[in-house]
Gaussian input, Z-matrix of N, CA and C with variables (Angstrom, degrees):
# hf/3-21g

backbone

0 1
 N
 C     1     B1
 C     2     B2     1     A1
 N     3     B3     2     A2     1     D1
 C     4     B4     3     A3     2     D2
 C     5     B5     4     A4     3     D3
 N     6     B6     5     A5     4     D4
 C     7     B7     6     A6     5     D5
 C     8     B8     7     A7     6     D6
 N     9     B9     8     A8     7     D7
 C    10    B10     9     A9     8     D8
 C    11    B11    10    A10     9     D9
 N    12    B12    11    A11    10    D10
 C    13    B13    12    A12    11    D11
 C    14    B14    13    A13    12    D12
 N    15    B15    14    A14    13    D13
 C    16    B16    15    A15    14    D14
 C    17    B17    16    A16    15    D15
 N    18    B18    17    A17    16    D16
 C    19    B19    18    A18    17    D17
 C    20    B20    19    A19    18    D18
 N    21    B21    20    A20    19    D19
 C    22    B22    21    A21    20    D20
 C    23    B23    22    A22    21    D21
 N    24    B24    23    A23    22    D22
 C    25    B25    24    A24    23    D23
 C    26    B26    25    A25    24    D24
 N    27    B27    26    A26    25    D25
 C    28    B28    27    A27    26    D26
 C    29    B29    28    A28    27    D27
 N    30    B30    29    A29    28    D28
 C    31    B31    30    A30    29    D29
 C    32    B32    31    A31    30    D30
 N    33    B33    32    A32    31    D31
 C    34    B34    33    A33    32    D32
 C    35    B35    34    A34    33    D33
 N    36    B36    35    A35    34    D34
 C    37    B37    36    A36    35    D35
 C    38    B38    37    A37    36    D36
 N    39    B39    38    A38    37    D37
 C    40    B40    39    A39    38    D38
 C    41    B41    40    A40    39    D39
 N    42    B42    41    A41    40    D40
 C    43    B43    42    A42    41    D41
 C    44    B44    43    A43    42    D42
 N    45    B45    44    A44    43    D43
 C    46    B46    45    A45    44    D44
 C    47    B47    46    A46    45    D45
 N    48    B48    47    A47    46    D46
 C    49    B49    48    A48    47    D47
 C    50    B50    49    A49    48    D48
 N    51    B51    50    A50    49    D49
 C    52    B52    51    A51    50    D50
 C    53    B53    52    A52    51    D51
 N    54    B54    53    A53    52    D52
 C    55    B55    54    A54    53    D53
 C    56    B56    55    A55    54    D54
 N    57    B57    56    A56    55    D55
 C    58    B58    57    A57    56    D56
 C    59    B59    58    A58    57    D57
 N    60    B60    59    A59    58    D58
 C    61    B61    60    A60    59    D59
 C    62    B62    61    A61    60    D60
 N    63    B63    62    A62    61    D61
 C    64    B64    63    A63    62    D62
 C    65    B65    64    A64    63    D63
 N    66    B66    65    A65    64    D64
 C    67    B67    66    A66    65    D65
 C    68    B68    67    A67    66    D66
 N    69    B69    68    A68    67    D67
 C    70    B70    69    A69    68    D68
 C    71    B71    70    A70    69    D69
 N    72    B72    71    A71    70    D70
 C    73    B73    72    A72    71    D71
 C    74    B74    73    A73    72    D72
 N    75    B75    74    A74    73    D73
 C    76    B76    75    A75    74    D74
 C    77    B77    76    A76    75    D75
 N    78    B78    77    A77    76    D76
 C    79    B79    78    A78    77    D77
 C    80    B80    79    A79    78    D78
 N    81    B81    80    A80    79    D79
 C    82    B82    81    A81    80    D80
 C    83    B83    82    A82    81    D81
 N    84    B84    83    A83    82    D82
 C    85    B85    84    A84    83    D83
 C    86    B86    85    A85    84    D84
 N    87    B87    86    A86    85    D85
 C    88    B88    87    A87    86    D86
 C    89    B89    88    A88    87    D87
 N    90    B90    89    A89    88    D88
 C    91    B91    90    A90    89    D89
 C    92    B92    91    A91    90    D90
 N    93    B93    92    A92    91    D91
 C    94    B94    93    A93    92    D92
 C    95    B95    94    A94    93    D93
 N    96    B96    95    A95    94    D94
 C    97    B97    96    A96    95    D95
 C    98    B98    97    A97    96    D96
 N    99    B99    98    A98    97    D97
 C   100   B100    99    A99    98    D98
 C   101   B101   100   A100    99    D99
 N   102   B102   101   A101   100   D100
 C   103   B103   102   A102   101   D101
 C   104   B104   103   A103   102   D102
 N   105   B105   104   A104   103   D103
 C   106   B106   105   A105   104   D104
 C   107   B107   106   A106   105   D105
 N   108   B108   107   A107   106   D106
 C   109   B109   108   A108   107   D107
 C   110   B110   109   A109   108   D108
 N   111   B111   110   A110   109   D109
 C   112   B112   111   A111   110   D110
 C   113   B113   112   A112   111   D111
 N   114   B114   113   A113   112   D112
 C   115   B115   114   A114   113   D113
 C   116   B116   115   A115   114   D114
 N   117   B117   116   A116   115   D115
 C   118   B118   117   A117   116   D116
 C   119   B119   118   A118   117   D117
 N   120   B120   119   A119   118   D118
 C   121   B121   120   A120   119   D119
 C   122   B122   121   A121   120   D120
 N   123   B123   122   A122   121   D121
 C   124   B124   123   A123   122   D122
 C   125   B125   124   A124   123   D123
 N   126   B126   125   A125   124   D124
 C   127   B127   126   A126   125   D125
 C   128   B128   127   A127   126   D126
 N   129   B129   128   A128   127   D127
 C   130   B130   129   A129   128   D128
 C   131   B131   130   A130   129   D129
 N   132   B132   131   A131   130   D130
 C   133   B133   132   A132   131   D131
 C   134   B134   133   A133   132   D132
 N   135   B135   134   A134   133   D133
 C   136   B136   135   A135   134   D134
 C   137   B137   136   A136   135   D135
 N   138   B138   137   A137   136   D136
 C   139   B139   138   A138   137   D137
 C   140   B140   139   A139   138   D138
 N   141   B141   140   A140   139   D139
 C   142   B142   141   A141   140   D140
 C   143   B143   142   A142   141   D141
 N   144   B144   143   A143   142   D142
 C   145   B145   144   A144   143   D143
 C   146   B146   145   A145   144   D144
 N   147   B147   146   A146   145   D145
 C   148   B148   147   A147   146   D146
 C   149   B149   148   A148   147   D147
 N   150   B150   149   A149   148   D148
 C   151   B151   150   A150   149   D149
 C   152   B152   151   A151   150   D150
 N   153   B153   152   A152   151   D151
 C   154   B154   153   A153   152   D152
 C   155   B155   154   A154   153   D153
 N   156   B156   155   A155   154   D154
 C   157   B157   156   A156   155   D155
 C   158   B158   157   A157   156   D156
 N   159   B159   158   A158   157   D157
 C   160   B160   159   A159   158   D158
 C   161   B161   160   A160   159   D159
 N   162   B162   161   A161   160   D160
 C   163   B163   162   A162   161   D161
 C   164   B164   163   A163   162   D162
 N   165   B165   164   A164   163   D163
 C   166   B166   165   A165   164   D164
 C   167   B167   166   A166   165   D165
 N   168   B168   167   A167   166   D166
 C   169   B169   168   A168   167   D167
 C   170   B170   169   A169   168   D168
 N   171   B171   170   A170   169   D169
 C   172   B172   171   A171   170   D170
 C   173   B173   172   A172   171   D171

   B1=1.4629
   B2=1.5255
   B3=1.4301
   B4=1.3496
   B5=1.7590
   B6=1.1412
   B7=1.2216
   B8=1.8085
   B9=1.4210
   B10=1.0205
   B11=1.5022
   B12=1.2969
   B13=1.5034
   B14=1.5951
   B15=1.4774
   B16=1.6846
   B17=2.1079
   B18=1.2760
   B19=2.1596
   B20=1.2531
   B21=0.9356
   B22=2.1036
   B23=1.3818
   B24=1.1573
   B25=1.9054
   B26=1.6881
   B27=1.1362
   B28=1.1767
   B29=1.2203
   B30=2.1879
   B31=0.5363
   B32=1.4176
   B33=1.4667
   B34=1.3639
   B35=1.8407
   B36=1.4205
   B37=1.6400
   B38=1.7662
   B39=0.6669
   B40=1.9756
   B41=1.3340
   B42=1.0034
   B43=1.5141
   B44=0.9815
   B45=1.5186
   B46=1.7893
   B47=1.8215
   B48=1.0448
   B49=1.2327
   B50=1.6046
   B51=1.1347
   B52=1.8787
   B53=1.3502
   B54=1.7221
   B55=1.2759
   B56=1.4428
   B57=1.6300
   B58=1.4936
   B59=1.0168
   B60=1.4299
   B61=1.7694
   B62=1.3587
   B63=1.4572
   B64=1.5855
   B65=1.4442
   B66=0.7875
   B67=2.1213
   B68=1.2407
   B69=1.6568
   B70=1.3090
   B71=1.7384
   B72=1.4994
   B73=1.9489
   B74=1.5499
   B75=1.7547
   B76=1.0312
   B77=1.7026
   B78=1.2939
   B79=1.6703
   B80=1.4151
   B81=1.4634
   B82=1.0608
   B83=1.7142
   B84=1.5737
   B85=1.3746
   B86=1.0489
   B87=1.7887
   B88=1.4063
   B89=1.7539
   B90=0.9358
   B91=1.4274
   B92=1.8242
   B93=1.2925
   B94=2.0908
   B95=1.2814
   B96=1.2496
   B97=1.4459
   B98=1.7121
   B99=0.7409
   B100=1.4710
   B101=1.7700
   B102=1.0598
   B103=1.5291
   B104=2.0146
   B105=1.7471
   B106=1.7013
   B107=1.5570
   B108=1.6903
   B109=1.0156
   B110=1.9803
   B111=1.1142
   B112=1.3435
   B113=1.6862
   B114=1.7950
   B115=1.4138
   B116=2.0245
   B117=1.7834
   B118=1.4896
   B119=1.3163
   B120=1.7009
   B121=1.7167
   B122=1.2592
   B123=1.0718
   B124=1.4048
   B125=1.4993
   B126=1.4457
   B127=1.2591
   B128=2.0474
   B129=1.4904
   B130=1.2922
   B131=1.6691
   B132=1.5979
   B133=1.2640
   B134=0.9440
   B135=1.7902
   B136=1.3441
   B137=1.8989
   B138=1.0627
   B139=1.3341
   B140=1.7951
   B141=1.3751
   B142=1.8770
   B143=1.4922
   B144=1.3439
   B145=1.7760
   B146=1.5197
   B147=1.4056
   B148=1.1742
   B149=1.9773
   B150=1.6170
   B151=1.4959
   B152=1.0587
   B153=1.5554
   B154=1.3739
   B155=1.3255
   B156=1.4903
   B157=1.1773
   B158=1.6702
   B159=1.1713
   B160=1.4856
   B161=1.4102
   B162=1.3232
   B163=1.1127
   B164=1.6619
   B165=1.3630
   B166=1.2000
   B167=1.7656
   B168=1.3829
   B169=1.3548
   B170=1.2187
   B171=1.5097
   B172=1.8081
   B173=1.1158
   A1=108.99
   A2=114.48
   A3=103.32
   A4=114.98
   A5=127.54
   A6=128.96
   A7=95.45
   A8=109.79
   A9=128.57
   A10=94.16
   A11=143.92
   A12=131.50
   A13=105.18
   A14=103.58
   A15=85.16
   A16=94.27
   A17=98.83
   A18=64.30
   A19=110.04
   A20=95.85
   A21=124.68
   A22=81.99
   A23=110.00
   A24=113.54
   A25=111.56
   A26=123.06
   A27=136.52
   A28=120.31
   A29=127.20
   A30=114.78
   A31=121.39
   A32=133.09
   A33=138.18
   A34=103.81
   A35=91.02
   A36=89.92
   A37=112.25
   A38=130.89
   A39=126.87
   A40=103.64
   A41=125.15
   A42=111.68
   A43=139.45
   A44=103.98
   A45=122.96
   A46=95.10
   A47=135.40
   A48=105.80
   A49=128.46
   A50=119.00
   A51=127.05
   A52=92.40
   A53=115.83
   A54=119.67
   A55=133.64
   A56=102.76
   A57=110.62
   A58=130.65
   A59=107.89
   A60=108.96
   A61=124.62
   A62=105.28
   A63=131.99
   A64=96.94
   A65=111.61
   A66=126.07
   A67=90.95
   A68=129.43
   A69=127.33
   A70=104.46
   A71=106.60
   A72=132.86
   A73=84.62
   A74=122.49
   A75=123.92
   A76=121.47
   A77=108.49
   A78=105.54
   A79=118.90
   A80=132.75
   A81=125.87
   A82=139.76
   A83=109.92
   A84=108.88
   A85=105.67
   A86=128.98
   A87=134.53
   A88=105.08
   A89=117.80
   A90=110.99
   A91=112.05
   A92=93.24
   A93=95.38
   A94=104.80
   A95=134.58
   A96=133.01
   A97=136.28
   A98=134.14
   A99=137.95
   A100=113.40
   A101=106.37
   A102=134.17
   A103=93.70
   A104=88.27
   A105=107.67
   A106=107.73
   A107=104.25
   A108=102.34
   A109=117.88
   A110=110.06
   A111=132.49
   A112=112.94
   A113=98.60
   A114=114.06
   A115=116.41
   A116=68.66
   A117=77.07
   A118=136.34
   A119=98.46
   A120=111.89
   A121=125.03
   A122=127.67
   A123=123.91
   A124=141.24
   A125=88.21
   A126=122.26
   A127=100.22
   A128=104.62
   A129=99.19
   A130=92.72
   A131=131.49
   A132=110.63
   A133=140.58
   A134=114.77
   A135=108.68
   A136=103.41
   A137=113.61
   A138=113.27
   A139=103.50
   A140=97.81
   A141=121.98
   A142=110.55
   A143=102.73
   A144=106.51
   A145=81.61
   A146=156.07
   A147=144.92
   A148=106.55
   A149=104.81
   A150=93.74
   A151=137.26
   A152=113.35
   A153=105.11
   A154=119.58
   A155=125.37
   A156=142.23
   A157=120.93
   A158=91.75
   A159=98.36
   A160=134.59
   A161=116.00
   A162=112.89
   A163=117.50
   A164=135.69
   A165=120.94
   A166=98.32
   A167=117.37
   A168=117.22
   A169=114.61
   A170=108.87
   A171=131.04
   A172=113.51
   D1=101.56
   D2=176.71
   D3=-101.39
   D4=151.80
   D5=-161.94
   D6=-173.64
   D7=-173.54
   D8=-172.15
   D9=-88.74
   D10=-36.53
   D11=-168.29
   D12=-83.54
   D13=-7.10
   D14=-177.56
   D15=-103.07
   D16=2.57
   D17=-179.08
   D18=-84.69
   D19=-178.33
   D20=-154.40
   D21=-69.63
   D22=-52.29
   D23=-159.19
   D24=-52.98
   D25=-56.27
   D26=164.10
   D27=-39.88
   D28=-57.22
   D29=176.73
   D30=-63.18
   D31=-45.67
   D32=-178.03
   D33=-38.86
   D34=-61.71
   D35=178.00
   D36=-52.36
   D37=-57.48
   D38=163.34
   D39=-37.54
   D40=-63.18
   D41=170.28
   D42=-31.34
   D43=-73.04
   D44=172.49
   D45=-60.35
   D46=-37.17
   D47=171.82
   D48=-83.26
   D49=-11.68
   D50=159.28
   D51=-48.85
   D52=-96.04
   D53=165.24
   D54=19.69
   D55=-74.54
   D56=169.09
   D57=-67.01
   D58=-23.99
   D59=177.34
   D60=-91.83
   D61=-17.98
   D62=150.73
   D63=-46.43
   D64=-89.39
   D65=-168.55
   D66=-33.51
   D67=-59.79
   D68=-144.44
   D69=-64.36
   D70=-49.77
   D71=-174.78
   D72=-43.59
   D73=-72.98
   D74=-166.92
   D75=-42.36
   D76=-60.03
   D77=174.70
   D78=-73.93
   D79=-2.82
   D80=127.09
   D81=-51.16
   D82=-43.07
   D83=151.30
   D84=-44.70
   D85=-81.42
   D86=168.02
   D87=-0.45
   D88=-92.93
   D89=-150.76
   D90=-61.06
   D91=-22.33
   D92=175.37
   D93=-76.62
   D94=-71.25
   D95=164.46
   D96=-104.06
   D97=101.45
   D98=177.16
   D99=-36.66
   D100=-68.53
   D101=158.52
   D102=-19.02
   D103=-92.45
   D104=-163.77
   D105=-24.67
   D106=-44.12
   D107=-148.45
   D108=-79.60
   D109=-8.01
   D110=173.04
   D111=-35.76
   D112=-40.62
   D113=-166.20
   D114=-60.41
   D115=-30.62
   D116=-168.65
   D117=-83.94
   D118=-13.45
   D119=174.85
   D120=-66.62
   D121=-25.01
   D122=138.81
   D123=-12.75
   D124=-60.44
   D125=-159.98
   D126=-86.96
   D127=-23.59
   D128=-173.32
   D129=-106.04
   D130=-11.88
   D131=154.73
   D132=-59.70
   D133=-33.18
   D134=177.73
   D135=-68.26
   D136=-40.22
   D137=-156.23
   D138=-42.73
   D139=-50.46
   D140=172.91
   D141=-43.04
   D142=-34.74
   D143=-165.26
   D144=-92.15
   D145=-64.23
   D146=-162.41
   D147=-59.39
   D148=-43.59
   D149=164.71
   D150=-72.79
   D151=-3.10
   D152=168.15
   D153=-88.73
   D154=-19.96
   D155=176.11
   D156=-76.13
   D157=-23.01
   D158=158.40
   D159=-102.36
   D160=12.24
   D161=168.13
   D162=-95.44
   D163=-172.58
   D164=-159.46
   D165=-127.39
   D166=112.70
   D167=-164.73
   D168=-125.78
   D169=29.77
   D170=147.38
   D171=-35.59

């Protein structure tokens, strides 16, 4: 099925924008607690390791 929701281009862009809003939530934790926010880097590495793996590096 080809269409506009399946090209690469689109998807990358969905990505990089999850990504950013990921990053963004996080340094918002960041700035309320320093501490809190520890919990979550974890949680935004894997996300990084799944986006890098999904991108296409042909």
């Amino acid at each position: 099925m080809d269409g506009v929701a399946e090209s690469p281009i689109i998807h990358n862009v969905l990505y990089n924008l999850l990504f950013l809003m990921i990053y963004i939530i996080n340094f918002k934790f960041f700035l309320l607690s320093e501490l809190e926010t520890f919990r979550f880097y974890p949680h935004l590495i894997t996300i990084f390791r799944f986006y890098i793996s999904e991108l296409d590096l042909d």
